[in-house]
VOFIZA-266852 format. One record per residue: residue number from 0; residue in three letters; chain; x, y, z of N, C-alpha, C, O, CB in turn. Coordinates in steps of 0.1 Angstrom, whole numbers, plus 5000, padded with zeros to 4 digits. Glycine has a CB too. Layout:
VOFIZA-266852
R   num   residu   chaine   n_c1   n_c2   n_c3   ca_c1   ca_c2   ca_c3   c_c1   c_c2   c_c3   o_c1   o_c2   o_c3   cb_c1   cb_c2   cb_c3
R   NUM      ALA        A      X      Y      Z       X       Y       Z      X      Y      Z      X      Y      Z       X       Y       Z
...
END
This chain:
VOFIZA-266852
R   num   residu   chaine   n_c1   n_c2   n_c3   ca_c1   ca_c2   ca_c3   c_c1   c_c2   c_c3   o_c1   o_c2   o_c3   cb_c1   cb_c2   cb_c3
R     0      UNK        A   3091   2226   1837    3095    2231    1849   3110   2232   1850   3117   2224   1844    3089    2224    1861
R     1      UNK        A   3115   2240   1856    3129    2245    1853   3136   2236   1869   3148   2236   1869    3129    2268    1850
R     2      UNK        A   3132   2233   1877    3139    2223    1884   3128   2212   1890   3118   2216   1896    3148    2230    1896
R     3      UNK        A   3131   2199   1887    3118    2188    1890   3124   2180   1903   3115   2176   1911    3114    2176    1876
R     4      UNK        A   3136   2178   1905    3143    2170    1915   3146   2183   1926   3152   2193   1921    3156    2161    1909
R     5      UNK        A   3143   2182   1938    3147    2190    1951   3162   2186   1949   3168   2197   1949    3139    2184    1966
R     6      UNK        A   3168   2179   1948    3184    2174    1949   3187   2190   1940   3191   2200   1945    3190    2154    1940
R     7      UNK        A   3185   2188   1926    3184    2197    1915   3187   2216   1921   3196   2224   1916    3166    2195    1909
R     8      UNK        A   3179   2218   1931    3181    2231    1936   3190   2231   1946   3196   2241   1950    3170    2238    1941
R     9      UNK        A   3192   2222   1949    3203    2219    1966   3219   2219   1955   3231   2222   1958    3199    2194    1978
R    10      UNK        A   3215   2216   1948    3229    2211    1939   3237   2226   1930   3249   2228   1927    3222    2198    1924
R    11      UNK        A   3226   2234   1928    3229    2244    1923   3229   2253   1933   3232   2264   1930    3223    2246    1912
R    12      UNK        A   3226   2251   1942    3227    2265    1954   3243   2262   1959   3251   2271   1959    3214    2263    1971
R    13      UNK        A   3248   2247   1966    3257    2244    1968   3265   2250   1963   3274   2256   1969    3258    2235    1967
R    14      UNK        A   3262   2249   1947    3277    2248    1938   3278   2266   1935   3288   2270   1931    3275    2236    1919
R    15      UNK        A   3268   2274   1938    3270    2290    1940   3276   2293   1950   3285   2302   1949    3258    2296    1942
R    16      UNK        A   3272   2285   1967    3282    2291    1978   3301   2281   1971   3313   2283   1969    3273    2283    1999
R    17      UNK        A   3295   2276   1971    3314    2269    1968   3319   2276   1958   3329   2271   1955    3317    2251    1963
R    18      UNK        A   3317   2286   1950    3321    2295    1943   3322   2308   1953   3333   2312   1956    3311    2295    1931
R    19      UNK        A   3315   2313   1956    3316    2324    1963   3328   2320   1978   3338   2327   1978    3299    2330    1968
R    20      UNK        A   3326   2311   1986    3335    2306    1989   3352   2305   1987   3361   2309   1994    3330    2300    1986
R    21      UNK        A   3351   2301   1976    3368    2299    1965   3371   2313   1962   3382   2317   1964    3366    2290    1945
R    22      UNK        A   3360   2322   1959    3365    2336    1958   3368   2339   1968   3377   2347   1966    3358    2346    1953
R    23      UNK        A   3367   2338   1981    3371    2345    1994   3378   2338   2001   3382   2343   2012    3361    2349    2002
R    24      UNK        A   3383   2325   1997    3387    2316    1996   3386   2310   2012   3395   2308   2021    3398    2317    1988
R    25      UNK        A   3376   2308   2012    3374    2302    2025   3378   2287   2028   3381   2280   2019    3360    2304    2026
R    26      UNK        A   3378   2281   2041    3378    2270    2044   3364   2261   2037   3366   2251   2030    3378    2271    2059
R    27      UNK        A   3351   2266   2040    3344    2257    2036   3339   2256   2022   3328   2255   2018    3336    2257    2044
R    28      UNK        A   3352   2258   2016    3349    2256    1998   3350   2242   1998   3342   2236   1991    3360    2262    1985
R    29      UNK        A   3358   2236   2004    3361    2219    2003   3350   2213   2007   3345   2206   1999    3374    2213    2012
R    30      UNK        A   3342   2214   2021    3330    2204    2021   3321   2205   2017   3313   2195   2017    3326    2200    2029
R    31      UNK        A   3315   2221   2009    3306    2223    2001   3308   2217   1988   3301   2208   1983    3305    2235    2001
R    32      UNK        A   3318   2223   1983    3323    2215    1969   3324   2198   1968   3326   2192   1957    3339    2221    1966
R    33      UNK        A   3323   2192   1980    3325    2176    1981   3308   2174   1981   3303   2166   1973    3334    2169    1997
R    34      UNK        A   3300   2181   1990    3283    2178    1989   3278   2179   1977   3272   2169   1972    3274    2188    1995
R    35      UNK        A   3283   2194   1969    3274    2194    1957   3285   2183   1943   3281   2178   1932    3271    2214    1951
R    36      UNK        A   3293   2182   1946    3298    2169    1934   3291   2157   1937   3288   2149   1928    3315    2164    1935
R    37      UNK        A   3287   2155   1952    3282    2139    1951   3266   2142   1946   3260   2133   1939    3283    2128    1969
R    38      UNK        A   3261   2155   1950    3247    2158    1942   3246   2159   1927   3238   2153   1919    3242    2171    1946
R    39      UNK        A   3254   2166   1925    3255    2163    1910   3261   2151   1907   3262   2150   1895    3261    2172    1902
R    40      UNK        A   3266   2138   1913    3265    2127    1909   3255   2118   1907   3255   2109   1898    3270    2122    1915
R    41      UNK        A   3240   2124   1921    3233    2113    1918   3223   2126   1910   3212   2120   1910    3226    2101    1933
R    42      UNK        A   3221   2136   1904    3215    2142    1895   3219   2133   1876   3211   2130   1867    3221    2160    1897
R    43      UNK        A   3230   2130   1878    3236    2123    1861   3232   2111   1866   3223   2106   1858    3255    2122    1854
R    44      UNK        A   3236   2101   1879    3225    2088    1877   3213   2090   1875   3210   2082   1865    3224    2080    1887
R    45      UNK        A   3206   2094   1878    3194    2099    1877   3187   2098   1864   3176   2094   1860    3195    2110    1881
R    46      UNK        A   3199   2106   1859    3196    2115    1842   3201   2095   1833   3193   2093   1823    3216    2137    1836
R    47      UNK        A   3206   2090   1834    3216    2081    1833   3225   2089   1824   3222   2088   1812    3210    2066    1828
R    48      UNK        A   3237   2099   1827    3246    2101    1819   3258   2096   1826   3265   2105   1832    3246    2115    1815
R    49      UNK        A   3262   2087   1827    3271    2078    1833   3284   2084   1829   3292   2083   1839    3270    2064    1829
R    50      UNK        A   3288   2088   1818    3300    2098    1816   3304   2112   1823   3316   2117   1824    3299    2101    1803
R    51      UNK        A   3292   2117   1828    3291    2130    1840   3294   2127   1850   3296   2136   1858    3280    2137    1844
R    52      UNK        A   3295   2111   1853    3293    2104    1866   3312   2104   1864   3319   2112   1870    3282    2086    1868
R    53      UNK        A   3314   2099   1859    3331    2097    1858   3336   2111   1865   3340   2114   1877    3338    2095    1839
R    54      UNK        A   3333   2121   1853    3343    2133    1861   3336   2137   1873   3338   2148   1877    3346    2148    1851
R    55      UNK        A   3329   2131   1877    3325    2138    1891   3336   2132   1901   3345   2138   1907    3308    2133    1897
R    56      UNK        A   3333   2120   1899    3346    2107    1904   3359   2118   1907   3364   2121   1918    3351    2093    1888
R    57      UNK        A   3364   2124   1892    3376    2132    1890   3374   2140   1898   3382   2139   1908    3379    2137    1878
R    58      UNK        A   3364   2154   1899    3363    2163    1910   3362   2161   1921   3362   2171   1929    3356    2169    1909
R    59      UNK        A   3360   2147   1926    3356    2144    1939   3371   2141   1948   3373   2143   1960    3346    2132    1937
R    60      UNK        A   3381   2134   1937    3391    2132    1943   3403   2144   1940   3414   2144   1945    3393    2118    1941
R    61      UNK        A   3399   2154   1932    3407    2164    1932   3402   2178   1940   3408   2188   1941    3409    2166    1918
R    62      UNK        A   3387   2174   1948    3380    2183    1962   3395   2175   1976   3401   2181   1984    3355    2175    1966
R    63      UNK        A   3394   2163   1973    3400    2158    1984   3416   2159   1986   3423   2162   1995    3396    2146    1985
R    64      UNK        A   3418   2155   1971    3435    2163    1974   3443   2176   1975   3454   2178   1978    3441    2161    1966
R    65      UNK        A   3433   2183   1973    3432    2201    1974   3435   2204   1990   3444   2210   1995    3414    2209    1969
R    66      UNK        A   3422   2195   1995    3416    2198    2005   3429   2196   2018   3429   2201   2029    3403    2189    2005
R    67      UNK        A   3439   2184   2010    3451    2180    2021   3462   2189   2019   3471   2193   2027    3456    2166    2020
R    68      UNK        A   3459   2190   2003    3468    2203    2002   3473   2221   2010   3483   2227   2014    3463    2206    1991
R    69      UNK        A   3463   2221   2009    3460    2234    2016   3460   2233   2033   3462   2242   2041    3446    2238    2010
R    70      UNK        A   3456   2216   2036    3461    2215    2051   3470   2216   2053   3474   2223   2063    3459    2207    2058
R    71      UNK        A   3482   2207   2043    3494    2210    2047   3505   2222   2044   3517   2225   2046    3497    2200    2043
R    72      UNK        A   3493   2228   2039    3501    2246    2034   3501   2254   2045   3510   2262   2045    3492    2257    2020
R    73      UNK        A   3491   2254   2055    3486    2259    2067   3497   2254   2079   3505   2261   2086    3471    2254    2069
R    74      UNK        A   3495   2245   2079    3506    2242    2089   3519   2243   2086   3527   2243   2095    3505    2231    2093
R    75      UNK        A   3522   2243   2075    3538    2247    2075   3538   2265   2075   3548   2272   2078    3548    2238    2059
R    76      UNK        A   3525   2272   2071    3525    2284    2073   3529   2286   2090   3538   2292   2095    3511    2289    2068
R    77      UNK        A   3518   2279   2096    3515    2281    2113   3533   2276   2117   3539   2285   2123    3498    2267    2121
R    78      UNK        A   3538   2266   2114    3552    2266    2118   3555   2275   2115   3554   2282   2125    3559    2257    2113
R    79      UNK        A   3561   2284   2103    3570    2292    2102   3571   2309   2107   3579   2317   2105    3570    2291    2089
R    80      UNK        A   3558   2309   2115    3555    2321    2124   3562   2315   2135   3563   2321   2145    3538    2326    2127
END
């Protein structure tokens, strides 16, 4: 069967809108992209590939520093109008 875990389809639907998202570059690429990383975190526990688990770790905190990034790009945008 081509998906056995419900997490499994939630994880890959996620990670389609946070792509379509990033292309249009919306606001809610960041908390989509933070849902499906922690899904595909517990999909590799799961699997036990504990090394998928690391770079999730990595994307998780490079979803969050983006995420301040771009807050603070906004507001110095919104200042400079």
């Amino acid at each position: 069967m081509l998906f056995e875990n419900p997490v499994e389809i939630v994880a890959v639907l996620t990670g389609l809108f946070a792509i379509y998202f990033q292309i249009k570059a919306n606001p809610l690429y960041w908390p989509i992209s933070i849902i499906n990383v922690i899904l595909n975190a517990i999909i590799f526990h799961q699997a036990r590939l504990y090394a998928e688990i690391s770079l999730q770790v990595y994307y998780f905190g490079m979803n969050i520093s983006m995420d301040e990034f771009i807050g603070q790009k906004r507001a110095i945008n919104r200042h400079d109008l």
